[in-house]
C-alpha positions as semicolon CSV with decimal commas, in nm:
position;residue;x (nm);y (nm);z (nm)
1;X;34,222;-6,998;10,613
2;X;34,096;-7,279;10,838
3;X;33,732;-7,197;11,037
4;X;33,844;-7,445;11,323
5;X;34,042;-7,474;11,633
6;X;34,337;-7,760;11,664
7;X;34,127;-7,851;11,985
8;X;33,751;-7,830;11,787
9;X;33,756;-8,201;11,805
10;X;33,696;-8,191;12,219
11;X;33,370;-8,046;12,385
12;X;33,389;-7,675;12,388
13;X;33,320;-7,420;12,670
14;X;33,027;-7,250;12,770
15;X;32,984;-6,929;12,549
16;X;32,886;-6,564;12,665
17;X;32,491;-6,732;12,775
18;X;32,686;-6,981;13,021
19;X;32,577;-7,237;12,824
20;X;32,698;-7,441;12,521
21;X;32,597;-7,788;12,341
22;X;32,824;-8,044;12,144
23;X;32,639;-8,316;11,911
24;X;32,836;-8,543;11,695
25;X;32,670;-8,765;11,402
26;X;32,798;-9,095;11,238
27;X;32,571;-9,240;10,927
28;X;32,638;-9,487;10,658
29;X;32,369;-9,674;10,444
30;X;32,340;-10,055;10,365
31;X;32,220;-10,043;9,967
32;X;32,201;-10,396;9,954
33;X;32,005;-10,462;10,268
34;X;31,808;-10,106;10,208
35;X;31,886;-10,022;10,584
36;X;32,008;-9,652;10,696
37;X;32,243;-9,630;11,004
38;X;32,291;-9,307;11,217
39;X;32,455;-9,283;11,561
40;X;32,367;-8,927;11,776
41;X;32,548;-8,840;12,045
42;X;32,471;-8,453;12,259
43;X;32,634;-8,283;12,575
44;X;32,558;-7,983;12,708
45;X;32,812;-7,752;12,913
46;X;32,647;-7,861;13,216
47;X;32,725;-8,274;13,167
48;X;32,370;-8,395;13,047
49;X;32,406;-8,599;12,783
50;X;32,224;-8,829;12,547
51;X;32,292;-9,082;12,292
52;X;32,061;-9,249;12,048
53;X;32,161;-9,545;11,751
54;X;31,921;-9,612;11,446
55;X;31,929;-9,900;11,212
56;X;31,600;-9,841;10,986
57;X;31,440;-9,950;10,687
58;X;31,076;-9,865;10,544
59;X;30,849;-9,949;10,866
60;X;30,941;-10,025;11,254
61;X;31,308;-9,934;11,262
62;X;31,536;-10,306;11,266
63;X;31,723;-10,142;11,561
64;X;31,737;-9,899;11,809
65;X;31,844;-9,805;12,145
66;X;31,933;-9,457;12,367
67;X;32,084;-9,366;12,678
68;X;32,098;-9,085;12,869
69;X;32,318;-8,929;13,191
70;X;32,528;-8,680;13,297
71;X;32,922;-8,671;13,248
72;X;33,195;-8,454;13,415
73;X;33,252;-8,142;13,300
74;X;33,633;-8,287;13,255
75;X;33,502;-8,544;13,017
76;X;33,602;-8,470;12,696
77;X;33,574;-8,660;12,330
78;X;33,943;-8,791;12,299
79;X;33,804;-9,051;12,596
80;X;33,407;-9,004;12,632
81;X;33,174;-9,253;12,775
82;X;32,820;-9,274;12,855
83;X;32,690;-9,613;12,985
84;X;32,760;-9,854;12,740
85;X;32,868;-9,575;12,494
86;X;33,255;-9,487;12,399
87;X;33,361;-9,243;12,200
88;X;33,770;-9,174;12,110
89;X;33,859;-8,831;11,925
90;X;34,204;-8,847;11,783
91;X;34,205;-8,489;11,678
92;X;34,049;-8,289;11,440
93;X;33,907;-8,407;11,140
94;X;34,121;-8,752;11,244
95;X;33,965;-9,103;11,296
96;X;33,727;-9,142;11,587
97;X;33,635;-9,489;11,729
98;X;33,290;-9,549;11,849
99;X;33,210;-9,855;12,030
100;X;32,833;-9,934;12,235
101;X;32,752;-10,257;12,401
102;X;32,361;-10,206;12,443
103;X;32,036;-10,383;12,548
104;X;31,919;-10,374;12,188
105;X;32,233;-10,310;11,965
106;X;32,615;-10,377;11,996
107;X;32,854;-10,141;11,760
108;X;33,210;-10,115;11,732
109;X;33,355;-9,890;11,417
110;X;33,610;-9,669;11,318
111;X;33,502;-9,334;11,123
112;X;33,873;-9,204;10,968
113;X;33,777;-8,883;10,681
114;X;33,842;-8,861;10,317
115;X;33,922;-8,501;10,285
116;X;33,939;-8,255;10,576
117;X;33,592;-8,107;10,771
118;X;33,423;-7,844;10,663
119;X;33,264;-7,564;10,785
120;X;32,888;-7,423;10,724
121;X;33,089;-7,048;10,756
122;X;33,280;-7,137;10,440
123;X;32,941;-7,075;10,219
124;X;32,826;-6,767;10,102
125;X;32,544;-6,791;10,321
126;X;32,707;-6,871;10,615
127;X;32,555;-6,996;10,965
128;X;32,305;-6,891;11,093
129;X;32,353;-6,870;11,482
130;X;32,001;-6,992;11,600
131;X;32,158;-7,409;11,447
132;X;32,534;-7,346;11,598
133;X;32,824;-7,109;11,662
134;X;33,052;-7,366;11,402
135;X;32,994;-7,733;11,258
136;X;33,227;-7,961;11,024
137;X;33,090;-8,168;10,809
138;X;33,299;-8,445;10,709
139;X;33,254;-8,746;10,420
140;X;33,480;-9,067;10,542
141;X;33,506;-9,458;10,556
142;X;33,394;-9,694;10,810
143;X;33,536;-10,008;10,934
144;X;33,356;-10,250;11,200
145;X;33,046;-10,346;11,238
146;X;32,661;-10,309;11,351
147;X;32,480;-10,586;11,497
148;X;32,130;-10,586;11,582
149;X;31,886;-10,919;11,693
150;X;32,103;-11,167;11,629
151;X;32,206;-11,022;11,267
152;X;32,566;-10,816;11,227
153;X;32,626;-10,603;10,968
154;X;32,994;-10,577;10,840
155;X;33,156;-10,243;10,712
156;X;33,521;-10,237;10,581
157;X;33,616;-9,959;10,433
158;X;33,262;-9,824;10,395
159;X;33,097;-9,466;10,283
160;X;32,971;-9,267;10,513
161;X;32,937;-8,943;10,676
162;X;32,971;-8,772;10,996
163;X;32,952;-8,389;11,202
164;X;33,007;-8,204;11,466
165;X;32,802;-7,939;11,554
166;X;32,884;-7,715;11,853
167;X;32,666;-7,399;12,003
168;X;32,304;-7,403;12,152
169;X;32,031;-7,501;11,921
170;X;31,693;-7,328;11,826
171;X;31,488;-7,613;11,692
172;X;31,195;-7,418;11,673
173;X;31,362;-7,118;11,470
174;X;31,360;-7,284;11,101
175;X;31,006;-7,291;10,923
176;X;31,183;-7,597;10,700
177;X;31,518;-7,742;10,613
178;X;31,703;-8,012;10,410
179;X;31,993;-8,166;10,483
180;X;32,131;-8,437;10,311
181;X;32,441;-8,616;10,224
182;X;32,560;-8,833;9,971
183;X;32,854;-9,043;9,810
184;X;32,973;-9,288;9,588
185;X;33,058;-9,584;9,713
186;X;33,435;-9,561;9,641
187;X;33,445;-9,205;9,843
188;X;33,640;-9,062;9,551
189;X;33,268;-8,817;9,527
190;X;33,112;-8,690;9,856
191;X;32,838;-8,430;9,911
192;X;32,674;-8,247;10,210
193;X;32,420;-8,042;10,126
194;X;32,178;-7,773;10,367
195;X;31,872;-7,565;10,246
196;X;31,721;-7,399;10,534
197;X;31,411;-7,115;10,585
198;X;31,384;-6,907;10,859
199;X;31,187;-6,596;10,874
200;X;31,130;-6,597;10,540
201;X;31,514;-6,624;10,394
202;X;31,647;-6,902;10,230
203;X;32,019;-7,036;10,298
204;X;32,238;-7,281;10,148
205;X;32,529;-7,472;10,264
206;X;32,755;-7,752;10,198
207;X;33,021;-7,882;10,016
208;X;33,129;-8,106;9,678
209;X;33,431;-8,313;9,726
210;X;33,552;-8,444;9,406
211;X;33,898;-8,513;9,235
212;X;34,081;-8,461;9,573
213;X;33,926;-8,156;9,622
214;X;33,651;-7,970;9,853
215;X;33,442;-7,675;9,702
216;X;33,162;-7,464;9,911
217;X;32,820;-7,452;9,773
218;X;32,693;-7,162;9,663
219;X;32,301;-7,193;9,588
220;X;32,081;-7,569;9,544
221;X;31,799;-7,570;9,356
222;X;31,615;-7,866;9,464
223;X;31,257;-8,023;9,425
224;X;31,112;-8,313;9,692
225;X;30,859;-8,554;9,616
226;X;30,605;-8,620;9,937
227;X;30,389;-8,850;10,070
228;X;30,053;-8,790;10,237
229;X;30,251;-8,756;10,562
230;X;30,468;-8,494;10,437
231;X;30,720;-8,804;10,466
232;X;31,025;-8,731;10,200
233;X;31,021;-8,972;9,907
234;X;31,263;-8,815;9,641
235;X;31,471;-8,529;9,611
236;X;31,608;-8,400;9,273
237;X;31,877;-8,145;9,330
238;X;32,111;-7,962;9,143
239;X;32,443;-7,829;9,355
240;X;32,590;-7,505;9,227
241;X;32,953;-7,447;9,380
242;X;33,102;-7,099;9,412
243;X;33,235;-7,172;9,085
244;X;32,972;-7,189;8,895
245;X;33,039;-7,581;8,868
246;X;32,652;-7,828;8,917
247;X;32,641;-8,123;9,047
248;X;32,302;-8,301;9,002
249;X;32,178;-8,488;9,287
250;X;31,907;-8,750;9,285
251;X;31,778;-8,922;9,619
252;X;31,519;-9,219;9,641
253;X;31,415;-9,341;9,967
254;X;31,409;-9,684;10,091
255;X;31,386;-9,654;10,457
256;X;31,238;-9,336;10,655
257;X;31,215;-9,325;11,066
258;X;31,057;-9,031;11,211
259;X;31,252;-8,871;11,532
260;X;30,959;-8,584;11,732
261;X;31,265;-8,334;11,898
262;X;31,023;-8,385;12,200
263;X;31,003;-7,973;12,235
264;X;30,679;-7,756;12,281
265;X;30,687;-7,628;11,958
266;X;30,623;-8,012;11,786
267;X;30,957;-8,006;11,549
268;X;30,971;-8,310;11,353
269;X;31,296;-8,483;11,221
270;X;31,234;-8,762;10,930
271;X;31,564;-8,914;10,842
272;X;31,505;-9,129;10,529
273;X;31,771;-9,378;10,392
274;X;31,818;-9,365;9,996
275;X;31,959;-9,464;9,703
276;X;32,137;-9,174;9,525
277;X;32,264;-9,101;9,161
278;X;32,534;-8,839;9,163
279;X;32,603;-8,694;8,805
280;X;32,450;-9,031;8,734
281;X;32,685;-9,209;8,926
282;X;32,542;-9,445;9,139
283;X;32,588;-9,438;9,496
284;X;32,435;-9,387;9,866
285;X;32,269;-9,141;10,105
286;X;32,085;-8,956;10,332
287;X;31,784;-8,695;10,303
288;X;31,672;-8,487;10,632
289;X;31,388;-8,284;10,702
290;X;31,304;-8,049;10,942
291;X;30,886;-7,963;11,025
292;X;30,682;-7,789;11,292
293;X;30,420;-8,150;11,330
294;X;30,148;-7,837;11,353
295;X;30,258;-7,717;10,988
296;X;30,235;-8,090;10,831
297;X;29,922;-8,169;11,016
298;X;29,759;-7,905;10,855
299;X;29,895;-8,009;10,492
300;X;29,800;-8,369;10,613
301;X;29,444;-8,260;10,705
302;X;29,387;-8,013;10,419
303;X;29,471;-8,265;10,148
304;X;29,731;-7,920;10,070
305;X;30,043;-8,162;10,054
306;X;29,914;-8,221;9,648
């Protein structure tokens, strides 16, 4: 039985608070220019809205720009545009066009899925309400192009990943997560991957798609490597479906940007860009983590993060 809505692809009303937010999320990575790429895009029920792009490697990120507004209410994501920003729907789980014609960065691509979304409520562990009311998760192949000071960066037919998440967010309510995605780079093997804490539980969530098929994760049992920062360097993860099937996961960064949420509670997104082994098959990814800045300064300070 499906978790979504024909119409989850558009922006979604407020709930019983009066409020609601949408974010959607492109990424692919470069492997042989060891850059990551994400595109972030958030509207609220009331029409703020904000939009960031990313092109990093290890150090000063090679590219980045935001805006930010406010949209009708009546704008929706089959024809969405912020400033330079334009976004195209074509239904759910369908192909979505993004194009942005920035100060800093110009971007024009088409995001079309490999196997349909998938939904956090699917796992055992369901979501939790405090990240969003529902959220697909969706591996898929990009085709146009990045370009950033004078260099452009060519996808056809490339990996990647994207999501959207709808339902208003407590940043501050997770002690930790990890997300993460990865893929080969023919798309025939996908992951998504979520471990979060939060008042002391752990939850999993995420998916294997593999063979033409899309299996929920049950349980990951995973173990990061850190720098002094409390900066992700490696993650080595085995994936246990709700058959009993593993998948084992290996991420090694080669890029990392760090992204403060900008709330009073210090949460701290690091998005690093890796390599990725899947079942030893080589291949590309992403590995998220979520901090209080408080919680790692301490660590940091403490020498603790040994």
């Amino acid at each position: 039985m499906s978790q979504f809505n024909e119409s989850d692809y558009l922006r979604h009303t407020p709930d019983e608070t009066g409020r609601m937010r949408d974010s959607l999320f492109f990424q692919t990575m470069f492997g042989p220019e060891q850059l990551g790429f994400q595109a972030y895009l958030y509207v609220t029920g009331e029409g703020k809205a904000g939009f960031n792009v990313i092109l990093w490697g290890e150090g000063k990120p090679v590219g980045f720009d935001r805006t930010e507004g406010e949209v009708p209410k009546t704008m929706d994501f089959d024809n969405f545009t912020l400033g330079p920003l334009t976004i195209r729907n074509t239904g759910l789980g369908a192909p979505s066009q993004l194009t942005y014609s920035g100060e800093k960065m110009q971007i024009d691509f088409t995001f079309t899925g490999s196997h349909p979304p998938f939904s956090y409520h699917s796992n055992p562990d369901g979501l939790p309400r405090w990240f969003a009311r529902n959220r697909f998760e969706q591996g898929g192949r990009l085709t146009g192009f990045i370009e950033s000071k004078g260099n452009r960066y060519t996808m056809k037919d490339q990996a990647g990943h994207r999501d959207h998440s709808w339902g208003n967010r407590n940043w501050a309510a997770p002690q930790h997560w990890k997300w993460f995605c990865a893929y080969t780079p023919d798309g025939q093997t996908a992951l998504n991957g979520w471990v979060w804490i939060c008042r002391g539980e752990i939850g999993y969530a995420g998916f294997i798609h593999r063979d033409g098929r899309t299996v929920p994760i049950a349980t990951i049992r995973d173990k990061a490597q850190y720098d002094a920062d409390m900066s992700q360097r490696r993650l080595d993860a085995v994936l246990v479906d709700i058959n009993g099937n593993e998948t084992h996961l290996v991420l090694d960064r080669f890029g990392l940007i760090k992204l403060p949420a900008g709330d009073k509670y210090g949460t701290l997104i690091q998005e690093a860009a890796c390599s990725a082994t899947i079942d030893g098959a080589p291949g590309l990814g992403q590995f998220e983590t979520q901090w209080q800045q408080s919680y790692v300064d301490q660590l940091r300070d403490t020498g603790a993060y040994k």
